[in-house]
C-alpha positions in Angstrom: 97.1 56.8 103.8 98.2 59.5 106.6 98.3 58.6 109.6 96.3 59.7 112.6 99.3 61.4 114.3 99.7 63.7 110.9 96.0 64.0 110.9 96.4 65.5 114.3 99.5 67.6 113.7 97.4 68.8 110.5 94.6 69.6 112.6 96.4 71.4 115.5 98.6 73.8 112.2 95.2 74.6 110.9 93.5 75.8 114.4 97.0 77.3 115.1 96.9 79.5 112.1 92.9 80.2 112.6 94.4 81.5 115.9 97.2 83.6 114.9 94.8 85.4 111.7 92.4 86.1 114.7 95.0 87.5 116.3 96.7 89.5 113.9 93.1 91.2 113.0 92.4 92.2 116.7 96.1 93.8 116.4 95.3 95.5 112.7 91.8 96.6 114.6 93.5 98.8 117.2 95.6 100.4 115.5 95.5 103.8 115.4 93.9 105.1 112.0 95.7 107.3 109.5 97.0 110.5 110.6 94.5 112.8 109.7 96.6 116.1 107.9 93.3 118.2 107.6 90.6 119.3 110.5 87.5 118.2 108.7 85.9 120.3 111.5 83.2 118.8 114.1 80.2 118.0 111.4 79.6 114.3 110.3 77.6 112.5 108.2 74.7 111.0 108.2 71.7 108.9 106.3 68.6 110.9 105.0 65.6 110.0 102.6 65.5 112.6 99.7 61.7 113.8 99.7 61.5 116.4 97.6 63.9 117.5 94.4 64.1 121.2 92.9 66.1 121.2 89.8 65.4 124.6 88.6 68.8 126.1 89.8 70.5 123.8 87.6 71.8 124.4 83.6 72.5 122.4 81.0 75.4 123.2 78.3 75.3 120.6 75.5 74.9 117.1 77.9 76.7 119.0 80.4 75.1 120.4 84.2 75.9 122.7 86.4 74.2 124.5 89.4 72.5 123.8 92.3 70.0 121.1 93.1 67.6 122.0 96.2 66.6 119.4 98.0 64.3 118.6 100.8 65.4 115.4 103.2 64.1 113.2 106.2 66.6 112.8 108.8 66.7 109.4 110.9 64.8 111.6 113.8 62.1 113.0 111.7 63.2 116.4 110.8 62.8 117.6 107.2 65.8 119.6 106.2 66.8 121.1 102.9 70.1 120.6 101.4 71.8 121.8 98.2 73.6 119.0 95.6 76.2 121.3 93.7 77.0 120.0 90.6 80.0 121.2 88.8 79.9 119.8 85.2 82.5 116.8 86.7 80.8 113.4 85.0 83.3 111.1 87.2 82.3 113.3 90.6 79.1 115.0 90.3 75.7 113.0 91.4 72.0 113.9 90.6 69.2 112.5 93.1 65.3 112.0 92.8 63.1 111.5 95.5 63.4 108.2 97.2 67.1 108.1 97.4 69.1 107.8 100.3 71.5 110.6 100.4 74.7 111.0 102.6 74.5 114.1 104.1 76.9 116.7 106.2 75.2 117.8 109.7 77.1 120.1 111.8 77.2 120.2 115.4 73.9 121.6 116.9 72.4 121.8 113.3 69.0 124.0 113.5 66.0 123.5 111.6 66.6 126.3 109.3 70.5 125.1 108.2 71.4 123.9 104.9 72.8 121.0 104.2 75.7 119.8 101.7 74.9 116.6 100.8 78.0 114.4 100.0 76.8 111.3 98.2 74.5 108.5 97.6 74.3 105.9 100.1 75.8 102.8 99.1 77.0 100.8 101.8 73.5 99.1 102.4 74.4 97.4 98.6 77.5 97.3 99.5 77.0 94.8 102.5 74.5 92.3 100.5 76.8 92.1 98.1 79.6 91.3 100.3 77.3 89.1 102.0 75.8 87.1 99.1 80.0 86.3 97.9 81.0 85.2 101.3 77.8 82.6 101.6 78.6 81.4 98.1 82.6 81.2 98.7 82.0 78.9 101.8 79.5 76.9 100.1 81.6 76.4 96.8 84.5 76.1 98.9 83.7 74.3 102.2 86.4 75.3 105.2 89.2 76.1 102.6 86.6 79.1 101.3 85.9 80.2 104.9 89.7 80.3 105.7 89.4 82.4 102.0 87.3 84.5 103.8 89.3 85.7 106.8 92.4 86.0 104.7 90.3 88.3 102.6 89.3 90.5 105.9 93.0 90.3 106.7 94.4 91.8 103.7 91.9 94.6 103.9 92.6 95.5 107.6 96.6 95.1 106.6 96.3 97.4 103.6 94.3 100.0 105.4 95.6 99.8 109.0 99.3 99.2 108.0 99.9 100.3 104.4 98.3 103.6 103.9 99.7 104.8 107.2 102.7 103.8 106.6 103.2 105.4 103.2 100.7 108.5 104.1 104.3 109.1 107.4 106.3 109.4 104.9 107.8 106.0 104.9 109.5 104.6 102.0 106.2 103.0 99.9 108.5 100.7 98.3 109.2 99.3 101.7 106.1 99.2 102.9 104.4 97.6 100.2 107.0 95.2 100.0 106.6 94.3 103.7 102.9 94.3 103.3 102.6 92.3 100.6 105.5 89.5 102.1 103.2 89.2 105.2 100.1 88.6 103.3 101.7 86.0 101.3 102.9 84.3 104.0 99.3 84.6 106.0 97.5 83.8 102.7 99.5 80.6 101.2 99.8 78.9 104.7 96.4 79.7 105.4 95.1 77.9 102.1 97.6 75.1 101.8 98.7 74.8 105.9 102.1 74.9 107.1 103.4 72.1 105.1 106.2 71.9 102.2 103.6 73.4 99.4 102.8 75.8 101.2 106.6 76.8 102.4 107.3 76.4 98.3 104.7 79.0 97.0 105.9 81.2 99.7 109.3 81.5 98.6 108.5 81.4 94.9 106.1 84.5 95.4 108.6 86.0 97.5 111.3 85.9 95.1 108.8 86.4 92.6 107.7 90.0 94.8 111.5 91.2 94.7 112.2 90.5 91.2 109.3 93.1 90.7 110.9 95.8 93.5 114.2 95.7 91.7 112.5 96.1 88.6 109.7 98.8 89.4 112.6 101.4 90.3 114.6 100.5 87.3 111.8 100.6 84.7 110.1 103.8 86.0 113.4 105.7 86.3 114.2 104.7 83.1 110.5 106.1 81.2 110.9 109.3 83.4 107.9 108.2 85.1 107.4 110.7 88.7 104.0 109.1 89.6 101.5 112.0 89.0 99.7 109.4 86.8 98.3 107.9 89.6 94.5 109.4 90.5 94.2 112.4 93.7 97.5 112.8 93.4 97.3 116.6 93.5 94.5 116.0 96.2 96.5 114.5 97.6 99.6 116.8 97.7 97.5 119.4 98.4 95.5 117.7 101.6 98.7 118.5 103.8 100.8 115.8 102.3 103.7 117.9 99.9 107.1 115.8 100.7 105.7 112.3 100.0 107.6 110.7 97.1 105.0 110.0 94.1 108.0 107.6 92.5 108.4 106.0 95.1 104.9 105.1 95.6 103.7 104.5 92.0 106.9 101.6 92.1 105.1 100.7 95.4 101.9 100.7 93.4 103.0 98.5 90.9 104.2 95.7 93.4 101.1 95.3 95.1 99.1 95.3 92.0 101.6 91.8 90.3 101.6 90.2 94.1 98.6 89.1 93.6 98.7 87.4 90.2 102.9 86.4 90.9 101.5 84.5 94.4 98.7 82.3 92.2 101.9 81.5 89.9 103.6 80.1 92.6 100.9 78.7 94.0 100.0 77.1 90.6 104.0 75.7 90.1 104.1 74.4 93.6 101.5 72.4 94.1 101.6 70.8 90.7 105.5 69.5 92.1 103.6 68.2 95.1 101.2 66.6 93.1 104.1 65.3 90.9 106.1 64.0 94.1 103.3 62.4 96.0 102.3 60.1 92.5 106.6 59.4 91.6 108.4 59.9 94.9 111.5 58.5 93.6 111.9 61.4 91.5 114.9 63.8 92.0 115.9 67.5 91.4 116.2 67.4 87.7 112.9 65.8 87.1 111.0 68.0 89.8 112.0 71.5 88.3 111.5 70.3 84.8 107.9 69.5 85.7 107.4 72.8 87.6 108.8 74.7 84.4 106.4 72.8 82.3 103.4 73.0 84.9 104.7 77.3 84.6 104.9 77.4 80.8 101.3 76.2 80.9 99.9 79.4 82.9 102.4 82.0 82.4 101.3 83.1 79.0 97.5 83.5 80.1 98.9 85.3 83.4 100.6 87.4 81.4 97.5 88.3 78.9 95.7 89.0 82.3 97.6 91.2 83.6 97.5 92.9 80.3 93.5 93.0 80.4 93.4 94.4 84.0 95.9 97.5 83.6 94.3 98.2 79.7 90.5 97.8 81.2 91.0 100.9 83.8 92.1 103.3 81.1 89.7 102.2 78.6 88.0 105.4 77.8 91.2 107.0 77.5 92.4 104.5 75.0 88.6 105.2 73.0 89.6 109.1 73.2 92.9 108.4 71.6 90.9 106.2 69.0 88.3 108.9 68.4 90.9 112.2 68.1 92.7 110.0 65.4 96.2 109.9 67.8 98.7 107.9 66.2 100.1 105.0 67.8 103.4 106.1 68.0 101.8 109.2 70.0 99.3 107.8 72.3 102.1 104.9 73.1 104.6 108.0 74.3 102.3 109.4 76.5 102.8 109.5 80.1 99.5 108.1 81.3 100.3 104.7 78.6 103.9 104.4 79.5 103.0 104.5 83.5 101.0 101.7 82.5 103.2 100.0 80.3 105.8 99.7 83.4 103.2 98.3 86.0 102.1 95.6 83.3 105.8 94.7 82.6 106.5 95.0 85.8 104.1 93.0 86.9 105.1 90.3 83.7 108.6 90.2 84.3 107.7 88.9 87.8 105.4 86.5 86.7 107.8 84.6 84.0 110.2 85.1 86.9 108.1 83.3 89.1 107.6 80.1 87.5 111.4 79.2 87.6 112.0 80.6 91.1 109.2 78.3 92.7 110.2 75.3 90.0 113.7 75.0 91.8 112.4 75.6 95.4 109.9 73.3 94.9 112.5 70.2 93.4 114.8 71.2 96.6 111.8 70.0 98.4 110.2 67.4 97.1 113.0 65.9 95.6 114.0 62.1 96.5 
């Protein structure tokens, strides 16, 4: 049984680390935000409640549309505005509305009665939030403390990848780097916050870390070798074209691909290392030998299905193109030369190599550490 002094020293590591995440949020908070690189002018945008729809300014070619929806809209004040929707026969960026909807609009500065408004989207966030909401109430139900702790990581990562990453990268920075940093900081803040600062936790942090530089080294290597420049990657030319021209699309589509296998190469460690620990605390007489031979088996074990999912994740966001390929009759041999597959094929390799990587990397930090 532990003891009430490691109780204590478990306690005071937990509250510590609850102290430094809070901390490191408030710091992620005030940053500044992205360097904005084009004057979106003083208008901003608001909520309104579509009243009215007129969709006679709008044509149809085959189950194409295109043209101008005129709408009428209730402001939060009270004001009925119209505002046009264009629609520019763009399935993945065009929107239709009907009365009832809540609209995002664009007001300008000292808007009169008689302006016309651009709308800019549905308004989503309200869905957005009860969603969130209902997963955090069921995460710290099914998961007690350890799912609130879940929780804060959660908020962490998405303050650290919008605060640190994206500003980083969007300056010019090396995205490698950066995403390499990033993702070595939310390990760390992650696994100890899960696990504590304890031996596990120090194991699954060096396994994924090792795990997160095998992929670095072999991002650069694979994408050079396919001739792969990036422009795969969505809003590329947006964003080129948004006042960004010098930023390296290699270097961040090899940044893209190591934050995408961190995720999946830190469960893996996770996985191998507390499996040793688990293995240690029921045989502590074991030594190195034993300890990494269990951790290799414990990886074996997860490492195919990791791999598989990884698979499933990349293949499942170009879907449709794959059904395109299948439906134009494009041979394999083709489709598979393609720069959009082969961009692909290097993340999910990328990400795999890392992963089978992973499993002896956290096998043999794990035996140093729990050996005899």
């Amino acid at each position: 049984m532990r003891s009430a002094v490691s109780i204590r020293s478990s306690r005071f590591a937990n509250i510590a680390l609850a102290v430094l995440l809070a901390a490191g949020s408030a710091v992620l908070l005030a940053l500044p935000a992205s360097p904005r690189l084009i004057n979106g002018g003083d208008a901003r945008k608001v909520r309104a409640r579509v009243v009215s729809v007129d969709d006679s300014g709008l044509a149809r070619h085959g189950f194409m549309e295109f043209g101008t929806q005129r709408l009428k809209v209730e402001l939060a004040d009270g004001r009925i505005m119209r505002a046009d929707n264009e629609i520019r026969a763009q399935l993945e960026l065009d929107k239709k509305f009907v009365p009832g909807d809540v609209a995002l609009v664009v007001l300008p500065e000292n808007a009169g009665d008689d302006d016309v408004l651009i709308t800019s989207d549905h308004w989503r966030l309200g869905w957005a939030a009860a969603i969130f909401l209902a997963f955090a109430v069921l995460l710290c139900i099914f998961g007690g403390w350890s799912g609130a702790r879940a929780l804060f990581t959660f908020f962490f990562s998405c303050l650290a990848i919008w605060k640190f990453l994206v500003p980083a990268a969007l300056s010019g920075h090396d995205a490698r780097i950066v995403c390499f940093a990033c993702v070595a900081i939310l390990s760390a803040v992650i696994v100890f916050s899960i696990v504590g600062i304890s031996r596990t936790g120090a194991a699954a942090f060096a396994g994924s870390l090792l795990g997160v530089s095998t992929s670095l080294v072999l991002a650069d290597v694979f994408a050079a070798a396919m001739h792969i420049n990036g422009a795969t990657m969505p809003f590329v030319q947006q964003l080129l074209y948004s006042g960004a021209p010098k930023l390296d699309m290699a270097d961040i589509f090899c940044g893209a691909a190591i934050l995408a296998a961190s995720g999946a190469v830190m469960d893996l460690a996770m996985d191998v290392a507390s499996g040793v620990a688990e293995v240690a605390r029921h045989n502590p007489s074991l030594g190195f030998r034993e300890l990494f031979a269990s951790g290799l088996n414990i990886g074996r074990a997860v490492v195919g299905t990791m791999a598989t999912t990884l698979l499933l994740a990349y293949s499942g966001g170009y879907l449709t193109l794959l059904m395109v390929f299948a439906a134009t009759g494009t041979a394999p041999a083709d489709f598979l030369n393609s720069t959009l597959i082969s961009a692909e094929f290097v993340k999910t390799f990328v990400g795999s190599f890392a992963l089978v990587l992973v499993a002896p990397f956290t096998s043999a930090v794990s035996a140093a550490v729990f050996r005899k």
